[in-house]
N, C-alpha and C positions, 0 to 999 in steps of 0.2 A: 535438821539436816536439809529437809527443802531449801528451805530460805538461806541456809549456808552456800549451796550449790548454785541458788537463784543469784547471788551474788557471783561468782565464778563464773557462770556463763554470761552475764552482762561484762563483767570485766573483757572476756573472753572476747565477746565480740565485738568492745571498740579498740582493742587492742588488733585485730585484723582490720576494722574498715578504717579507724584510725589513725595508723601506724606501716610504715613498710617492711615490717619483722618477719612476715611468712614472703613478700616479693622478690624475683629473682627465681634463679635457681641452683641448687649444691649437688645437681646432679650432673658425671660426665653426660651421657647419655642424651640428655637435655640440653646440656650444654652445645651440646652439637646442633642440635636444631635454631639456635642463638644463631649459632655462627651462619647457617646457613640461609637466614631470614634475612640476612646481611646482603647478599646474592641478588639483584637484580635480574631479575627476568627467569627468577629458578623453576620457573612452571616448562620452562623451552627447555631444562636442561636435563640430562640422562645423570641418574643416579648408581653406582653401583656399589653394594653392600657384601664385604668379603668375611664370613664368617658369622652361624647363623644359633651359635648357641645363647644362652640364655639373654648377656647382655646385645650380643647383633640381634636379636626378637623384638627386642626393647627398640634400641635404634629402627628398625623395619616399621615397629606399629607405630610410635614416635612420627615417624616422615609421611607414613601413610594419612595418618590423623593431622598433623600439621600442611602438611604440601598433599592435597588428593590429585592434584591432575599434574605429578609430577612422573614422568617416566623412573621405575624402579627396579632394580631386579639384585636378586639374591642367589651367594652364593656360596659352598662349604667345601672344607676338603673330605666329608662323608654327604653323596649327592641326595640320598632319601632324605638327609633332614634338612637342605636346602629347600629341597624341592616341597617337601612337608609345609615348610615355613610362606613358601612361595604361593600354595594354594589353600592356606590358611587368610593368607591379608593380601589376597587377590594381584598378586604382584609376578612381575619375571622372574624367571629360573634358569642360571647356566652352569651348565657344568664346569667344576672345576681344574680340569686338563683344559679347558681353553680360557684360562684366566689372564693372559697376554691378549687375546683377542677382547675380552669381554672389556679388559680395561683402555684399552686402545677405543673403542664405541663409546667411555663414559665421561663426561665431564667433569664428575666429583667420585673419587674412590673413597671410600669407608673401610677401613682396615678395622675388624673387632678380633682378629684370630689369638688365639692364647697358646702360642710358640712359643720356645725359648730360644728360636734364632730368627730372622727376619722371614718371613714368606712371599712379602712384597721387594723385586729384585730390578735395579738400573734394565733390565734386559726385559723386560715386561714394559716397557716405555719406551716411545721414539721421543726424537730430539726436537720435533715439529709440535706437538700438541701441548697448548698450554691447561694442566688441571691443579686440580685442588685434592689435594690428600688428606684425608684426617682418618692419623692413629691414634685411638681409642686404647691400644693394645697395651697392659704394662707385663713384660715390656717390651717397651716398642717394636715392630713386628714389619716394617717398612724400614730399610736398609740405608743407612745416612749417607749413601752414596746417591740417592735418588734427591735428594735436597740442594745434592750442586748441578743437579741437569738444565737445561732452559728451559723457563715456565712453568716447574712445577715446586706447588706450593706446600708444602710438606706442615701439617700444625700438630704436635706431638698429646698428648693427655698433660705432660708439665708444661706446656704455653699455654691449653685450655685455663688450664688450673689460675694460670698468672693472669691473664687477658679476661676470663668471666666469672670463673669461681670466688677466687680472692675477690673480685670487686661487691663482687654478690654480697659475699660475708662480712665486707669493711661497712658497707650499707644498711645493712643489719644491723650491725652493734652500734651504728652508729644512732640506731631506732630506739636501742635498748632501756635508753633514761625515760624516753618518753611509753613506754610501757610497762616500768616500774612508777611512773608518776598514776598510770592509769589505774592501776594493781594495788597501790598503797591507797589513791581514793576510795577503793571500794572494800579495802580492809578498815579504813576508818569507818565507812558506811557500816558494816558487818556489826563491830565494835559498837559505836553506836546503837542499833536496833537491839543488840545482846541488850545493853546496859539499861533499856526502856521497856525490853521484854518483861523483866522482874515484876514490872507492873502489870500487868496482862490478866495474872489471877482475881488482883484484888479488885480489876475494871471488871472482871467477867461478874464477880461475887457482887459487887455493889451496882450492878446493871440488876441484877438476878434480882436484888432485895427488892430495890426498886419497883420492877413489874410486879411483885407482890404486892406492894404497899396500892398500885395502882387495881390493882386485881380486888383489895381489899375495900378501895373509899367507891370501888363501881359496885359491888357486888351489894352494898348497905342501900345504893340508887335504885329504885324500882323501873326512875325511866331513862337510864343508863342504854345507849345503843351503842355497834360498831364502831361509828364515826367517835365515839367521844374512846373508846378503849383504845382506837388505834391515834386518838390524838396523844392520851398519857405515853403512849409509848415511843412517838415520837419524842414526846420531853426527856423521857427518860435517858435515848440516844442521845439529846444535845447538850444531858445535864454528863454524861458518862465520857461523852466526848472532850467537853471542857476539861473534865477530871483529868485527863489522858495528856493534853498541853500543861495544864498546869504543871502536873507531874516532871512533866519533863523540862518544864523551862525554870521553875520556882525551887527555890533552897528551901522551905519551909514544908518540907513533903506531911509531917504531921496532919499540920493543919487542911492539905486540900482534903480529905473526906469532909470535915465541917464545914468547908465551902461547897463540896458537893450538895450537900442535902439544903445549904440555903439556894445556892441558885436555879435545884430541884421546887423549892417552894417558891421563890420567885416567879418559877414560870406558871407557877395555880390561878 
């Protein structure tokens, strides 16, 4: 089981540094920080995040960890847990009754709210500022009346999908031969070491004998020392080791034990 495993994790890890099979990403969430790395000069620009439960948390620490010195702020239609959220990842907090103002101050609005009719309304926007909208929300939670106003850029969860995800996933699969070619080498490899294990006993047993027979022709020496016990034993490894090649590379498996013990005696 080691050495089965030992294999799997070597597969394992030239299949990531490899291969582009784990690159990318298949998250909306993520996907949004894509989009927004896009953004020239997004460290000058005001963020604002409408909606603060589990997946807007995601988006919050997301932008904090990717953009640190980006202005941020968060906000909910329950204000404890915006504001919860706000002083958890050191970020703005507004309340949600001034959410027409809050969006009028921001340059990118983040809609994550889970309504089932829009909460983002044409009337929350003037006709002057050009922004960037991304709804996250399914479903969508930003009013497609807001998509025909001037300069504002509305990107849905199904555009994300089209524009990063989908390519993500196309890139992917398109990795996928070359990570079955990686996986199938090291199942041969597997296969392999199984099929030469078998021998393993009989090396260990005829290693064994061996140091006996060396144990035996010292022990009859009266001026036998260290150096000469620990030279038999070296032969013994390079007579056991041979055994091990031959094994594996020779059709005639009978006969390597009796090449064992001559090329054991050769080395006397």
């Amino acid at each position: 089981m080691d050495r089965t495993l030992n294999f799997v994790f070597q597969a394992s890890k030239r299949v990531k540094t490899e291969t582009e099979l784990s690159n990318g990403t298949v998250s909306v969430s993520f996907a949004a920080i894509e989009l927004l790395q896009a953004i020239p000069d997004l460290a000058a620009k005001k963020i604002l995040v409408i909606g603060a439960g589990k997946f807007g948390a995601n988006v919050c620490k997301n932008l904090v960890t990717y953009f640190p010195g980006v202005t941020l702020t968060v906000m909910n239609r329950t204000d404890d847990t915006a504001l919860a959220l706000s002083r958890s990842n050191g970020i703005h907090f507004s309340e949600y009754k001034n959410k027409a103002q809050a969006i009028a101050e921001s340059d990118v609005v983040i809609v994550c709210t889970n309504a089932n009719e829009p909460t983002v309304l044409p009337a929350h926007f003037n006709e002057t500022d050009d922004k960037l909208i991304l709804d996250l929300s399914v479903p969508v939670n930003v009013h497609p009346d807001v998509k025909l106003m001037n300069g504002k850029l509305v990107i849905d969860v199904d555009e994300i999908s089209t524009t990063i995800l989908d390519k993500t996933l196309a890139r992917r699969r398109a990795e996928v031969p070359k990570a079955e070619a990686i996986i199938e080498y090291y199942t041969q490899e597997f296969w392999q070491w199984l099929k030469d294990y078998r021998y393993a006993l009989h090396l260990k047993t005829w290693k064994s004998k061996l140091h006996e027979i060396d144990k035996l022709q010292l022990h009859t020496c009266e001026f036998a020392k260290d150096a000469d016990l620990k030279q038999q034993t070296v032969k013994a490894q390079k007579a056991v080791k041979q055994l091990a090649v031959n094994l594996k590379t020779k059709n005639d498996k009978g006969c390597q034990f009796i090449n064992l013990i001559n090329d054991y005696l050769r080395m006397s």
